[in-house]
C-alpha positions as CSV (number, residue, x, y, z in Angstrom):
1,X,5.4,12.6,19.0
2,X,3.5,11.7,15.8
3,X,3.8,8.1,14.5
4,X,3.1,9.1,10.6
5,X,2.6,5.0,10.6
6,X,0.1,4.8,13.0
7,X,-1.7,7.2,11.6
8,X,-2.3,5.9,8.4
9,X,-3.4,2.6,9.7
10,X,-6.2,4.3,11.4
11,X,-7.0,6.4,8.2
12,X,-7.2,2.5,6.4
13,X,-9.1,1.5,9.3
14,X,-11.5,4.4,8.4
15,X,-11.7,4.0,4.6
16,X,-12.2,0.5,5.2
17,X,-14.9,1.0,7.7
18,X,-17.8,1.3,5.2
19,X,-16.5,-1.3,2.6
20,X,-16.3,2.2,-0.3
21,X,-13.1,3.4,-1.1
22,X,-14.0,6.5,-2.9
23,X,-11.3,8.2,-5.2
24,X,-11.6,11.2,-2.8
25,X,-10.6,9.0,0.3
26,X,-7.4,7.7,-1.8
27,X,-6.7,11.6,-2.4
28,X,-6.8,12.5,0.7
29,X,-4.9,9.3,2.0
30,X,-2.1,10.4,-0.7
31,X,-2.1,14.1,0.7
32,X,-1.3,12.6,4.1
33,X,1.1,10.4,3.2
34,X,2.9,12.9,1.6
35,X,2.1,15.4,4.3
36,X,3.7,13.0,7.1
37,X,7.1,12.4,4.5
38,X,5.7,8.8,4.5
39,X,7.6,6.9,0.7
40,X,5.5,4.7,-0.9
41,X,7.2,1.2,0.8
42,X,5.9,2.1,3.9
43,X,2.4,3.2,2.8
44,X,1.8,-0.7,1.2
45,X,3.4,-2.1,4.1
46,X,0.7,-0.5,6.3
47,X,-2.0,-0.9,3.7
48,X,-1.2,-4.3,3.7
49,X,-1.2,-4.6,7.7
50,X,-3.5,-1.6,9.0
51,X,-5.9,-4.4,10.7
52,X,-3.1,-5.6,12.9
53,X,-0.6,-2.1,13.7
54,X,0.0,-1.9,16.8
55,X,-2.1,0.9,18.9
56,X,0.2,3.2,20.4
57,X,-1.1,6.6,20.9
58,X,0.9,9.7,22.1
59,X,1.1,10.5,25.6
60,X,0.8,14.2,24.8
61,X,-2.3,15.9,23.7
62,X,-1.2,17.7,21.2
63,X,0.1,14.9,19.0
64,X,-3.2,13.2,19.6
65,X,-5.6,15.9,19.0
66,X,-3.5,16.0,15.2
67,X,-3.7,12.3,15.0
68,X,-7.8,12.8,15.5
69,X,-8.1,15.8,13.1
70,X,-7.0,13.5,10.3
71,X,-8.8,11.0,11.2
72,X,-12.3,13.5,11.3
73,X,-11.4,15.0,7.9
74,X,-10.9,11.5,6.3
75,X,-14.6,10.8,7.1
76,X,-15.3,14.0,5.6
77,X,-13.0,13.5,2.7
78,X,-15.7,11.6,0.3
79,X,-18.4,14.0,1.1
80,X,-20.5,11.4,2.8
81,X,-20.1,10.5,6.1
82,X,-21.3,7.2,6.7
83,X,-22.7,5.7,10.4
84,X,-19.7,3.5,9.9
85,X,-17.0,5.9,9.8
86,X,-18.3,7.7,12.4
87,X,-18.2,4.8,14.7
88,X,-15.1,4.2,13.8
89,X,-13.9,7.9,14.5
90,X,-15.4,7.4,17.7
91,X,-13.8,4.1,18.5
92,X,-10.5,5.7,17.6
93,X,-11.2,9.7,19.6
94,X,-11.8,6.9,22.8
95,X,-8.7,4.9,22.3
96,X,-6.9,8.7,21.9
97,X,-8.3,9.5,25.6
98,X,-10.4,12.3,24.3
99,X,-13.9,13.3,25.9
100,X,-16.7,11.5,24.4
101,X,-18.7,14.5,24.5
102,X,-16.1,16.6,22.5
103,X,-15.6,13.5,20.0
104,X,-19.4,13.5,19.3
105,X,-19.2,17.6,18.9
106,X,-16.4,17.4,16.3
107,X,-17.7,14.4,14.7
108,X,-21.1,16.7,14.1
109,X,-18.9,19.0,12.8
110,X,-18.1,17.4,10.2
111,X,-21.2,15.9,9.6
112,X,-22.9,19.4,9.4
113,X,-19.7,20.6,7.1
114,X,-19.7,17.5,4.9
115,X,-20.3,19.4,1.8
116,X,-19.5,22.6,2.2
117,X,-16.9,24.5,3.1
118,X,-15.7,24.1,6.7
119,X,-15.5,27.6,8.7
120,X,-11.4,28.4,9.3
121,X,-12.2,28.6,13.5
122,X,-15.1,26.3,13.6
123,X,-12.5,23.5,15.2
124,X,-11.2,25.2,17.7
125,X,-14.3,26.5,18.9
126,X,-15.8,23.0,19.6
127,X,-12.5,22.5,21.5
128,X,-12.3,25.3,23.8
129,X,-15.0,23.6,26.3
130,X,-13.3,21.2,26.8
131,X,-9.9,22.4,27.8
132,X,-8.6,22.0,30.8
């Protein structure tokens, strides 16, 4: 089950990463939180506490391949995808249980994608390797 929490303390954790919030991170952070039914008291109260929320990830894969897809388009939200964020998204895709080798290949991804428009099946392609 998705933790709507959770997963806006790691998107702070990634906006954060590079010490720039851009005004298209705090978009994207606002189309989340209002994606996930999140109210504004409970996005300060995370804000405020992101470096210490607990780390509970899902037990199913599902839930935590959703939590990681936020998490790869928030690096890619500002256009610029910094070495930063990207070990951050790495730290977090290893802490999700996810194959280092498919982390790096979505993480490219969006690296190759940063400014441009990001192929509808592109995603799921990367995955399909790595299914069991």
């Amino acid at each position: 089950m998705l933790n709507p929490k959770e997963i806006l303390a790691y998107l702070f954790h990634v906006a954060a990463s590079d010490d720039n919030w851009h005004p298209r991170e705090e978009d994207y952070l606002e189309y989340v939180t209002n994606e996930l039914g999140l109210i504004p008291a409970e996005v300060e109260e995370v804000k405020a506490n992101y470096k210490t929320y607990p780390f509970d990830p899902p037990r199913e894969e599902y839930p935590r391949m959703i939590t990681f897809y936020y998490i790869l388009f928030m690096i890619r939200s500002d256009q610029v995808i910094t070495d930063e964020e990207v070990q951050k998204a790495k730290l977090i895709g290893f802490k999700l249980g996810f194959n280092e080798l498919m982390t790096d290949d979505l993480i490219q991804v969006m690296i190759d994608y940063a400014q441009k428009q990001l192929p509808s099946n592109i995603m799921i392609e990367k995955v399909k390797p790595y299914l069991n």
